[in-house]
C-alpha positions in Angstrom: 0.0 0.0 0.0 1.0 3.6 -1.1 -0.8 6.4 1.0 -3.5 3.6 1.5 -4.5 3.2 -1.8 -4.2 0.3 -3.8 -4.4 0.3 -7.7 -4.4 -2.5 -11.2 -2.0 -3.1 -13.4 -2.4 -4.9 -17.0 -0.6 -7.9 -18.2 -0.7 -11.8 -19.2 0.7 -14.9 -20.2 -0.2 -17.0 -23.1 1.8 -20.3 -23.0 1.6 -21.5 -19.4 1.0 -20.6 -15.8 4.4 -19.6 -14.4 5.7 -18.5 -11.0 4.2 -15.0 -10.6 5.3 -13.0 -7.4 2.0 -11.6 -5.9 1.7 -8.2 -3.9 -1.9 -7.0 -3.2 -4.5 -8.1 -5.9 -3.1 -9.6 -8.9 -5.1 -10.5 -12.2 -4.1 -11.7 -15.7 -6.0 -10.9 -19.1 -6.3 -13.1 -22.0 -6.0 -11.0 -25.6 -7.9 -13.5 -28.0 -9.2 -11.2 -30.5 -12.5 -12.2 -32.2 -13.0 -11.5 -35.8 -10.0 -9.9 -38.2 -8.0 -6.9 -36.9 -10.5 -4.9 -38.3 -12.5 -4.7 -35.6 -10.2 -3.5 -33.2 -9.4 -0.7 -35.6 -13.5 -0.7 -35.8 -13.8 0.1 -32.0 -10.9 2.3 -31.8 -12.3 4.7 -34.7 -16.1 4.5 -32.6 -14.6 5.5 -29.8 -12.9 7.9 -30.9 -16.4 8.9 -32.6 -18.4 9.0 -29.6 -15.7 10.6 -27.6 -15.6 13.9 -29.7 -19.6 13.8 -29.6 -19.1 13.9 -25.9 -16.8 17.0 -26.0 -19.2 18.8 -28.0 -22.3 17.7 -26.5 -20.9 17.7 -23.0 -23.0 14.9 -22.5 -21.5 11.4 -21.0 -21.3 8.3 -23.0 -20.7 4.9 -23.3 -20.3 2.0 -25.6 -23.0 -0.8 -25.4 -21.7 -3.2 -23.5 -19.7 -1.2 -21.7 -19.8 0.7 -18.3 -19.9 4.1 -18.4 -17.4 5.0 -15.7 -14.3 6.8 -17.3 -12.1 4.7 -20.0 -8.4 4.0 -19.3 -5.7 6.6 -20.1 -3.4 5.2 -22.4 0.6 5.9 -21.9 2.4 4.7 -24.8 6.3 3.5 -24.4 7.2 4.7 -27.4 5.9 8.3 -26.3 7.1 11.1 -23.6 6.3 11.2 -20.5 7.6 7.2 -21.0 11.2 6.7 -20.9 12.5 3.3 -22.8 16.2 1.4 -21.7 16.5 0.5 -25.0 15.3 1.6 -28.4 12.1 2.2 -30.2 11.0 0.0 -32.7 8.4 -0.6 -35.0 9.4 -3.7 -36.6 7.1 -6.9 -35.3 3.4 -5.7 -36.5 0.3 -5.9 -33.8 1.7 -2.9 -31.9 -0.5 0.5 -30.8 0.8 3.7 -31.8 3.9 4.5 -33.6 5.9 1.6 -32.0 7.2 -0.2 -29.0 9.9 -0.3 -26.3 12.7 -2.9 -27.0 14.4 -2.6 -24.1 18.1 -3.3 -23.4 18.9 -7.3 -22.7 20.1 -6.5 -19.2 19.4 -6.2 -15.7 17.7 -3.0 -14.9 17.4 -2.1 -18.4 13.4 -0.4 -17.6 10.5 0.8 -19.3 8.8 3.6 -16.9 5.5 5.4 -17.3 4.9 8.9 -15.3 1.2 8.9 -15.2 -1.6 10.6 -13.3 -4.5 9.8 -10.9 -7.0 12.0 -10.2 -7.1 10.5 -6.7 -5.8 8.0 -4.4 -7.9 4.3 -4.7 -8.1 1.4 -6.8 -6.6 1.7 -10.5 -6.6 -0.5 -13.5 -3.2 -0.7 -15.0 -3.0 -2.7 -18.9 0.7 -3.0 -19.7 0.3 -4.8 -23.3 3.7 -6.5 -24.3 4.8 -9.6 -27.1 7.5 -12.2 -25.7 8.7 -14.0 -29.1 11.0 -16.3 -26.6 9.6 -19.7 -25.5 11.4 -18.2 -21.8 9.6 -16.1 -19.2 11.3 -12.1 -19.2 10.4 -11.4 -15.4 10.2 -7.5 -14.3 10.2 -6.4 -11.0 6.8 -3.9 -10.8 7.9 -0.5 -9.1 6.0 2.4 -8.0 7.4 5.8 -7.0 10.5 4.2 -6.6 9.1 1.3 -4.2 8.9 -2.5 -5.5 5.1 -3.6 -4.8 5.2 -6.5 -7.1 8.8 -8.6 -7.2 9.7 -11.0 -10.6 6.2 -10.8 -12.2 6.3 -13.7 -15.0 6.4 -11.6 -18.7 5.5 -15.5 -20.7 5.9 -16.1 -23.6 3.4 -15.5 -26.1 4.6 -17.6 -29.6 5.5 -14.7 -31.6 7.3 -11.0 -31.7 3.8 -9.9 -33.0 1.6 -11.9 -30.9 0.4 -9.0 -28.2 -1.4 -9.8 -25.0 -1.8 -8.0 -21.8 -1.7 -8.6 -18.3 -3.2 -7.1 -15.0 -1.4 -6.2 -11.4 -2.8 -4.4 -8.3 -0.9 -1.7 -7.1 -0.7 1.4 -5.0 -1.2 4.8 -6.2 -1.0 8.6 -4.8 -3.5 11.4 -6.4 -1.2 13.5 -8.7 1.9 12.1 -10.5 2.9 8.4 -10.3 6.1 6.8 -11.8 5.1 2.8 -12.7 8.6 1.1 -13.8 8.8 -2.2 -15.4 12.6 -3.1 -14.5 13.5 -6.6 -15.7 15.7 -8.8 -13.1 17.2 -11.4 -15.6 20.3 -10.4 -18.2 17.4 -11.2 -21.1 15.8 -8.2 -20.4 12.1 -7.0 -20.8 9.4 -8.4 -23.0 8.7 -5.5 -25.8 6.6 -3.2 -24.4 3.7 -1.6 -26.3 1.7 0.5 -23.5 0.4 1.4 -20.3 -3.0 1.5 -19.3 -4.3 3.0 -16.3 -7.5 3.9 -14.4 -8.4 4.9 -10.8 -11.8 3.7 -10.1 -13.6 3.5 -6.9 -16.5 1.4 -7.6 -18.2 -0.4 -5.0 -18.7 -4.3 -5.3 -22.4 -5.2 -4.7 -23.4 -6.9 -1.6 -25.8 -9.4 0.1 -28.2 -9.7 2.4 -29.7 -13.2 4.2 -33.3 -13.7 3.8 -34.0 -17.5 4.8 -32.6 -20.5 5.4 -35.0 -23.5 4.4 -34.4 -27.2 5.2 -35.5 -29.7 2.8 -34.2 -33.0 4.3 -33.1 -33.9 8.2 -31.1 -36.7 6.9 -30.2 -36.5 3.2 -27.9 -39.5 2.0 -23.9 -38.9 2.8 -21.0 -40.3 1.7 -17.8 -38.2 0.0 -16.9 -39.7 -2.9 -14.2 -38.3 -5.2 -13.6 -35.8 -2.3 -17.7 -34.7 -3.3 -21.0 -35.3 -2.4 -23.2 -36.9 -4.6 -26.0 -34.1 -3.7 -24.0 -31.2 -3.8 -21.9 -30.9 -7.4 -21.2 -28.1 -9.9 -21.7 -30.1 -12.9 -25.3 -30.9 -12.1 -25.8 -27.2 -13.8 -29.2 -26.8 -12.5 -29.9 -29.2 -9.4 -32.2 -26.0 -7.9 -34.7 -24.6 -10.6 -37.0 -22.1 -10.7 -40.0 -21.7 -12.8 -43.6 -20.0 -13.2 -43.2 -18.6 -9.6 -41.9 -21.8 -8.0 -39.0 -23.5 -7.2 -37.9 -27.0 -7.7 -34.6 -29.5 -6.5 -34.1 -32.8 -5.8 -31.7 -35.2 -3.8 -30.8 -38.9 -2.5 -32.4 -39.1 1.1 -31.1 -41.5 4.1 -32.7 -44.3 2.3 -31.0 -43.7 -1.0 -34.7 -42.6 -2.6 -34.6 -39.9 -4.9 -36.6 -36.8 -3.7 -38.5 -34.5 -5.5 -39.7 -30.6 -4.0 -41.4 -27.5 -4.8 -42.0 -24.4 -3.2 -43.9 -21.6 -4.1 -41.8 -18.4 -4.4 -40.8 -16.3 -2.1 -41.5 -18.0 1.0 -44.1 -21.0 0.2 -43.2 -24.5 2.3 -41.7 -26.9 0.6 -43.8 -29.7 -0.9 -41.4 -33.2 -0.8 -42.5 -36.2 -2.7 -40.3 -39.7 -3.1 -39.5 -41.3 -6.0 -39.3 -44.8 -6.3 -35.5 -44.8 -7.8 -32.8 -45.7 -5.4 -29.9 -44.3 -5.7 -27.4 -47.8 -7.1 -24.2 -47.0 -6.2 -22.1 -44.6 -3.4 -20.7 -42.6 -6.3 -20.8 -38.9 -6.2 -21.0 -38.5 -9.9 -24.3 -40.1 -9.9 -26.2 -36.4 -9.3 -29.5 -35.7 -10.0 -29.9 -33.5 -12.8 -33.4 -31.3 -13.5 -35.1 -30.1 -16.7 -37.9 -28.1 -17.9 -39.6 -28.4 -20.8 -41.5 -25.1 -21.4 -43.0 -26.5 -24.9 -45.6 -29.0 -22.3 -44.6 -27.9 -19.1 -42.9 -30.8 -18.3 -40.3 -31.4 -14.9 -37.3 -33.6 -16.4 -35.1 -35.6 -14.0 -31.2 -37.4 -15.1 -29.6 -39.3 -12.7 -27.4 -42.1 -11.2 -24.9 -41.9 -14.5 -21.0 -42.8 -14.5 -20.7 -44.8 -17.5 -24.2 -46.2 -17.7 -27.6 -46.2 -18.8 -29.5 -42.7 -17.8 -32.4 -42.7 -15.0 -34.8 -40.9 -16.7 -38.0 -39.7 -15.2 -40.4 -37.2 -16.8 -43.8 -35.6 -15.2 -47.1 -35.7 -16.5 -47.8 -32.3 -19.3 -48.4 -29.0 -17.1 -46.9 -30.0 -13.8 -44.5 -26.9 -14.0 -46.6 -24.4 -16.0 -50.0 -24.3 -14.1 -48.4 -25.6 -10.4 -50.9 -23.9 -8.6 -53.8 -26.0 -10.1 -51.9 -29.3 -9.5 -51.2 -30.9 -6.4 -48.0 -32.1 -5.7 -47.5 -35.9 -5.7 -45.5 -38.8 -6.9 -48.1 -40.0 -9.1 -47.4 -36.8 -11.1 -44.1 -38.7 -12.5 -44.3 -41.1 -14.8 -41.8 -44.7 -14.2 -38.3 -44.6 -14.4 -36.8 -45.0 -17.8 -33.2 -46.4 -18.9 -33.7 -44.4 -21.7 -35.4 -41.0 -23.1 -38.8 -42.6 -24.3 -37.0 -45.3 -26.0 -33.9 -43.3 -27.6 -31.3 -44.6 -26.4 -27.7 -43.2 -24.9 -25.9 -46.2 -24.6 -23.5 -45.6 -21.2 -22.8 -41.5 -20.5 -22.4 -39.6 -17.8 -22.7 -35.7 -16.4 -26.5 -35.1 -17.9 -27.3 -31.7 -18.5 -30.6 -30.3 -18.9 -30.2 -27.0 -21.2 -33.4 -24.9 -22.8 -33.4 -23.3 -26.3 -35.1 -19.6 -26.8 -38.5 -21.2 -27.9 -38.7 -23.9 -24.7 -36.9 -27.3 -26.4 -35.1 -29.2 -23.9 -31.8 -30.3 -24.7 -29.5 -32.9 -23.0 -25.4 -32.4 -22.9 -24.1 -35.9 -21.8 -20.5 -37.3 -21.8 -20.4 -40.6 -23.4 -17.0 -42.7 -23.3 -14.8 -42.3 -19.9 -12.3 -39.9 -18.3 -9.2 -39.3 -20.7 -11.1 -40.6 -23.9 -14.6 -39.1 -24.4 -16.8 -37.1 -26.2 -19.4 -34.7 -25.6 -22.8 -35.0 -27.8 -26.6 -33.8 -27.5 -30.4 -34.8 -27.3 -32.9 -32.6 -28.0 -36.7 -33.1 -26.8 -39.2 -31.2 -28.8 -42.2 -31.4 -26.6 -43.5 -35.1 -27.8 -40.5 -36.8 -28.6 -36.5 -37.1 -28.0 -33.8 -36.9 -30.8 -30.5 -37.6 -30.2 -28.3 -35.0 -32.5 -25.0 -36.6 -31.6 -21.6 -36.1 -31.0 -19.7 -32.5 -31.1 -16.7 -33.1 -29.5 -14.0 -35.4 -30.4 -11.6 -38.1 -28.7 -8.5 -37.6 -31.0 -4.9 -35.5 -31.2 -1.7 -35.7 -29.6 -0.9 -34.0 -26.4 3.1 -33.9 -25.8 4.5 -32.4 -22.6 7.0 -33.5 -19.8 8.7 -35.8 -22.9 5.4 -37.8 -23.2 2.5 -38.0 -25.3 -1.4 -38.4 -24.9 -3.6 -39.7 -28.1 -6.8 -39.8 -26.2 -8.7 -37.2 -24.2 -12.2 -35.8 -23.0 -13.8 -32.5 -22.8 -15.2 -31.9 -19.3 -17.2 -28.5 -19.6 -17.6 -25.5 -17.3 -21.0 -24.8 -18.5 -23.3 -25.1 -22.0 -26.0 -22.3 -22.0 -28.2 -20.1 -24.0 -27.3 -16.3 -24.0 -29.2 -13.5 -25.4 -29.7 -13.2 -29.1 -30.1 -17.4 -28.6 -26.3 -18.1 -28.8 -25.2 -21.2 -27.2 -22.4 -20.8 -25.8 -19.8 -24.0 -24.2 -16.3 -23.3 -22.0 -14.3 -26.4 -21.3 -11.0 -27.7 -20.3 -9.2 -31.2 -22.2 -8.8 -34.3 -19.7 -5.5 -36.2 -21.3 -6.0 -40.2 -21.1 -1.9 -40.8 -20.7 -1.2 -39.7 -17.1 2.4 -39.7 -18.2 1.9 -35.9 -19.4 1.9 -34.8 -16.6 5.5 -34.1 -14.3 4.1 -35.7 -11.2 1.4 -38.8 -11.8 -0.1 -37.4 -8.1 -1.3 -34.5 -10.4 -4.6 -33.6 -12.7 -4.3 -34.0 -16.2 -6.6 -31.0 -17.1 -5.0 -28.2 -19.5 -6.3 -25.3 -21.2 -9.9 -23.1 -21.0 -11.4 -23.3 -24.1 -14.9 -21.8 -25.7 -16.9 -22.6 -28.8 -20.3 -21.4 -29.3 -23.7 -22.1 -32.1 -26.2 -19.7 -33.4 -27.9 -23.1 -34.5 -28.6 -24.7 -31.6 -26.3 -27.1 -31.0 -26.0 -28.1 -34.6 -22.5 -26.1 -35.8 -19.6 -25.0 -33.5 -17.4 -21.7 -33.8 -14.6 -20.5 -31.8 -14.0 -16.7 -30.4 -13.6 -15.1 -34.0 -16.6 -16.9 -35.7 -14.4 -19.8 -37.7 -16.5 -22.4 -38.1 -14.8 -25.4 -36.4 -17.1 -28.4 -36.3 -20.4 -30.0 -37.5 -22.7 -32.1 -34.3 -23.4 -35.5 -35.7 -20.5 -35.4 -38.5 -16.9 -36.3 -39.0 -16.0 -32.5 -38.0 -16.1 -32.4 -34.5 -14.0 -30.1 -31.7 -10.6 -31.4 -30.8 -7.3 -30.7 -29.5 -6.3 -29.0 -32.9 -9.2 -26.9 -33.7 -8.2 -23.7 -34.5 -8.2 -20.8 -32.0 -10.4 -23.1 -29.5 -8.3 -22.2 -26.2 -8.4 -18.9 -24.6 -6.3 -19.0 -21.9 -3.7 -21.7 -21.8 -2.9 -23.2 -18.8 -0.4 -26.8 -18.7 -1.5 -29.9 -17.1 1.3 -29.5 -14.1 -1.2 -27.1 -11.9 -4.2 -29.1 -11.2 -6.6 -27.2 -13.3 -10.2 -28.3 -12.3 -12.2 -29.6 -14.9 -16.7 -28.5 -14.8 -16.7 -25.5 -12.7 -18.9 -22.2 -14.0 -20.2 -20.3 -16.2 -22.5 -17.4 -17.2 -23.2 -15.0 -20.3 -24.2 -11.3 -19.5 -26.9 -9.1 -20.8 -24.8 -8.5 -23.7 -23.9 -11.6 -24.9 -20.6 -12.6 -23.5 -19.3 -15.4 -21.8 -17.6 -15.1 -18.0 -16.1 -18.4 -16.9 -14.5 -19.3 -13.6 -11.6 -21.5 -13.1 -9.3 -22.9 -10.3 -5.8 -23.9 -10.4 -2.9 -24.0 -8.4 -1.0 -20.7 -9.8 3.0 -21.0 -11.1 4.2 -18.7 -8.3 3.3 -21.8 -5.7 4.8 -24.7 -8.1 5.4 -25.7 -11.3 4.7 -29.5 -10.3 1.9 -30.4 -8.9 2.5 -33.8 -7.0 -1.0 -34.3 -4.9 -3.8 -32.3 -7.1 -6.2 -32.4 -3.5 -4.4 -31.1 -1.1 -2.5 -28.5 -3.1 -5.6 -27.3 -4.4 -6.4 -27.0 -0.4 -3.3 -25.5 0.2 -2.5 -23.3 -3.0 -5.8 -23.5 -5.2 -7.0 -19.9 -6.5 -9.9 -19.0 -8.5 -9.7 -16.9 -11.3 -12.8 -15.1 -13.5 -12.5 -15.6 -17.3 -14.4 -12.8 -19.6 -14.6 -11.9 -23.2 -15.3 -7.6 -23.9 -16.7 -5.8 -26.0 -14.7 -6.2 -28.2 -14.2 -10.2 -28.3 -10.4 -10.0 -26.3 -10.6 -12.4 -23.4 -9.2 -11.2 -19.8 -8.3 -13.4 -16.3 -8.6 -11.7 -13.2 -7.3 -14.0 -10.5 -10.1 -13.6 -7.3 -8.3 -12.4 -4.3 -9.7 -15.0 -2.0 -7.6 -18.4 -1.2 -10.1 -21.0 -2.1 -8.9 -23.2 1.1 -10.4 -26.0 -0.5 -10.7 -28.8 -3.4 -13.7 -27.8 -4.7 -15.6 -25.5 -7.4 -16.8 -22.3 -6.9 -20.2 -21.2 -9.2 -20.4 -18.0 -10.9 -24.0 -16.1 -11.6 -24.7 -12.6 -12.9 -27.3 -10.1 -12.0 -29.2 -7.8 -14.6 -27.0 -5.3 -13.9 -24.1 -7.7 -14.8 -22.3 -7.5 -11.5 -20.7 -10.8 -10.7 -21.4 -13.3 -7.5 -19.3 -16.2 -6.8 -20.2 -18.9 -4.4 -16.9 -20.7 -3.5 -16.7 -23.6 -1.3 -18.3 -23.8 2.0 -20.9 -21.2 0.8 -18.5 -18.2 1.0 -20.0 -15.7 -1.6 -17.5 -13.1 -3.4 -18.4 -10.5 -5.2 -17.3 -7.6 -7.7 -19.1 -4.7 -9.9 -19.2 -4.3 -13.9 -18.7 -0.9 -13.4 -14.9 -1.8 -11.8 -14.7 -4.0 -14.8 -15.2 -6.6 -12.2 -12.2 -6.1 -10.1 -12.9 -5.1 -7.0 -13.6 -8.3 -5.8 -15.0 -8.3 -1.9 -16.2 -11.3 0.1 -19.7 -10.6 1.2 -20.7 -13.7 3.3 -18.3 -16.0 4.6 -20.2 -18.8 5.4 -20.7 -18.5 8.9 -23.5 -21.0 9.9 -23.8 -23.1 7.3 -21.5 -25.6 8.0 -21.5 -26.8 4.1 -19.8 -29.7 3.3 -18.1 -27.9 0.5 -19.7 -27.5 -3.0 -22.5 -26.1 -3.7 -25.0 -25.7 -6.1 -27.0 -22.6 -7.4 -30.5 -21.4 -8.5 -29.1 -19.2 -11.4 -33.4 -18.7 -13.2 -34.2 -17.1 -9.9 -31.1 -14.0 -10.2 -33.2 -12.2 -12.5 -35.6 -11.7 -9.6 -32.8 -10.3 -7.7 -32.5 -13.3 -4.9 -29.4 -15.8 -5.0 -30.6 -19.5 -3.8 -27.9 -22.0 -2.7 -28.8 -26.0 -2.3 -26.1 -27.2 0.3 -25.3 -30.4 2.6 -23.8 -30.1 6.2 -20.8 -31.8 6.5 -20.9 -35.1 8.4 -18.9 -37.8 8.8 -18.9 -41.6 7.3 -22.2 -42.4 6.1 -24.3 -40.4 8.3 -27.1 -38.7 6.8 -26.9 -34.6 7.6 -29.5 -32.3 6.7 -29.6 -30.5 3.0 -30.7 -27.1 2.7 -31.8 -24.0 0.6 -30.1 -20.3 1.9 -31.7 -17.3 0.0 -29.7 -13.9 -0.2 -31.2 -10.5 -2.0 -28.5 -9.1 -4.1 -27.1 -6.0 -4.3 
């Protein structure tokens, strides 16, 4: 801290996590560009546009998509005030501005920005730099002559030209500021293109407790793959809410799967038992909820890893006239091995998604762990289709002197965004546990995001390329082009089937966990370092289609996922383990991340699972387990928080 203020600066790494030395908050951006360089030049020329309108209208504007507190000021290194170590060039394309600082290769041998905040507090600074090297150029971060940031990791990023840009927290006085880069390795810097910086002061939102409803004294318990089988991110929606009321379900004491509504806001809940018992203490086998707006149908997938679905459906109307029908297990119809006769053969992690016009889809891994794919079913209102596979199996993997043939995609979430776009982040699973440094590790690697305009039916990654066909011989893989937006290697025990959620205006925000470079570069036991080291990191795409990675200030202090939901007003809330809830504004361009509840009183087991078709009416349900011990049954429950 500098006077007591504290502010951001820009920057990221594009080939793998690497040690990073961490002083305050520290975040990375992703620069994955969607559509031709064109666009950029697009935006740069609008906002140029709308800034002169403002100067002669004296009016205050901002760019869809955008929040309309004040834009970055942009110090170029090329430029004075900026003083280069080195020389100015103009010879690798990509750069802003007449050129770049190509600093000395030596020791010291800076790049240093006097800029100016209009106050003391939390500022956003973008240093945007190209490593052509395949070795990290670390910098030590100083401001106004004090280190605040030791050695920060300047990656690699493939090419001379290839730009990216990362983001550091730092402390700032109102007035003049001096922000040096000075590199500590005889290699020198990476080339510098510019400095971004922004004080803001925006408040992250908060929340407030409402109620805290119990659904089951003795809900079935067992951990299983460090989970519970009642409490797991992928389940995507295992708490729904639809036509005023709320639905979830669960395994009680006596393995029975459970069935509830309420009536929204405080209604009691109505519990009914369903005659599928649960077949094996596996905490994959989740239940998984649906609804089928086209004949207001409740769907229910569960008990899968590696075999036939559970299917149960409802009678027509259940959901979409609840008040005029009672609440009963005679409602559901039996239990199915298949979806009315179409059958998956053996899959796992079902996924209940709903198109614009009310179709129900189903996302389902067939194959195993390490050598999978990913495909889709699609229920019309009267019958199922199966659509088929989208993701594919095949491509060699090669790191630590091995290589993988075989792999699966495990995704962070597949859903519907405005405008209908349907949109999937995911990380690779490699079958040969040989890639990996340390075989106690996790063989995840890699965030990567494809979307459809079609409904499932063609894939494209971030710049619109059309990468694969669902049902075909063209299918997403390892070496689909552009498919990964933020690189991370399989040594850091990556997570696989954590979050995700698409803002008002279209774009995705993803969160990940991993155990960051600066902690190891081998991780040897993926569970307890993720205890020990594990941080979470938020994943979004702008305005204008570039990817950024702030990492969440908040040591995750456990093995699990956290779940990410957006408000209306696009401010972000993440529920980490144990029920803690973190939060940050879109008007601080979600970086001043704050925890708002800690999870004081809930004694959660550790994951949790979220209600995210009940945000828009400005209330955040959480389904969650108390922890136990062994096999004894402990009490599930629903907590309810207004946001904001």
């Amino acid at each position: 801290m500098i006077n007591g203020s504290t502010a951001v600066v820009a920057v990221i790494p594009l080939a793998h996590d690497s040690a990073i030395a961490k002083i305050g908050t520290n975040y990375f951006e992703v620069a994955v560009r969607a559509g031709a360089s064109q666009q950029g030049s697009l935006m740069r020329h609008l906002k140029s546009f709308i800034a002169c309108v403002a100067l002669l209208t004296g009016t205050a504007m901002a760019l869809p998509g955008t929040s309309a507190h004040a834009a970055p000021v942009r110090y170029e290194a090329e430029s004075s005030p900026a003083v280069c170590t080195g020389t100015i060039d103009s010879d690798h394309a990509g750069y802003s501005g007449s050129g770049f600082c190509n600093g000395s290769n030596a020791v010291g041998a800076s790049v240093q920005f006097t800029v100016n905040a209009p106050a003391a507090g939390t500022a956003t600074l973008g240093v945007r730099f190209a490593n052509g090297t395949t070795t990290s150029r670390p910098a030590d971060i100083i401001v106004n002559g004090v280190t605040v940031q030791p050695a920060v990791a300047f990656e690699g990023t493939g090419a001379w030209s290839a730009w990216v840009t990362r983001t550091l927290s730092v402390s700032v006085n109102a007035g003049g500021n001096t922000i040096r880069l000075s590199p500590t390795s005889s290699t020198g810097l990476a080339n510098i293109d510019y400095l971004d910086f922004e004080v803001g002061s925006a408040a992250a939102p908060t929340v407030t407790w409402l109620s805290d409803t119990q659904l089951d004294p003795s809900a079935m318990y067992f951990v299983s793959y460090d989970g519970l089988v009642n409490n797991a991110s992928f389940q995507q929606d295992g708490i729904v809410t639809y036509a005023g009321y709320q639905y979830t379900a669960w395994y009680t004491s006596t393995r029975n799967a459970m069935v509830a509504r309420r009536q929204l806001p405080g209604g009691a809940w109505q519990v009914v038992q369903l005659s599928h018992r649960l077949s094996v203490n596996d905490s994959h086998n989740v239940i998984s909820l649906g609804i089928s707006r086209t004949d207001g149908r409740l769907h229910l997938g569960m008990d899968t890893h590696n075999n036939a679905i559970y299917y149960v459906k409802s009678e027509a109307g259940l959901v979409s006239n609840p008040a005029g029908v009672s609440w009963s297990a005679s409602r559901f119809g039996a239990v199915q091995r298949s979806l009315d006769g179409v059958s998956l053969g053996s899959i796992t992690y079902p996924r209940f998604i709903t198109t614009p016009e009310g179709r129900l889809q189903l996302s389902y891994r067939t194959g195993g762990s390490g050598n999978g794919t990913m495909e889709l079913a699609e229920y019309n209102g009267s019958t199922w289709t199966r659509l088929g596979r989208w993701s594919s199996a095949s491509g060699n993997y090669t790191r630590n002197g091995a290589t993988s043939t075989t792999r699966n995609m495990y995704l962070h979430g597949i859903s519907y965004g405005p405008g209908g776009r349907l949109h999937a982040s995911f990380t690779w699973r490699e079958g040969n546990s040989a890639v990996m440094c340390n075989r106690g590790g996790l063989a995840n690697h890699d965030t990567g995001y494809v979307y459809s305009d079609d409904r499932g039916r063609t894939w494209r990654n971030n710049a619109g390329q059309l990468l694969a066909t669902t049902g075909s011989s063209t299918l997403v893989s390892l070496s689909s082009a552009g498919h990964v937006v933020d690189p991370v290697a399989v040594d850091h025990a990556l997570i696989n089937q954590e979050s995700q959620a698409i803002d008002s205006a279209g774009n995705p925000h993803v969160i990940i966990s991993y155990v960051p470079g600066r902690f190891t570069q081998c991780v040897s036991n993926f569970v307890q370092q993720r205890i020990s080291s594990g941080r979470a990191f938020h994943l979004w795409r702008d305005a204008a289609g570039v990817w950024r990675k702030m990492e969440i200030p908040v040591a995750l202090n456990a093995f699990g996922r956290s779940q990410l939901v957006l408000d209306d007003a696009n401010n972000a809330y993440v529920v980490m383990p144990y029920g803690r809830i973190v939060t940050a504004s879109a008007a601080s361009g979600w970086t001043d991340w704050t925890v708002r509840f800690d999870g004081s009183g809930l004694n959660a087991f550790g994951e949790v699972v979220v209600d995210r078709s009940r945000i828009s009416g400005g209330v955040l349900s959480i389904l969650y387990q108390r922890r136990s011990s062994g096999t004894t049954p402990s009490p599930i429950r629903v907590v309810d928080f207004r946001l904001g």
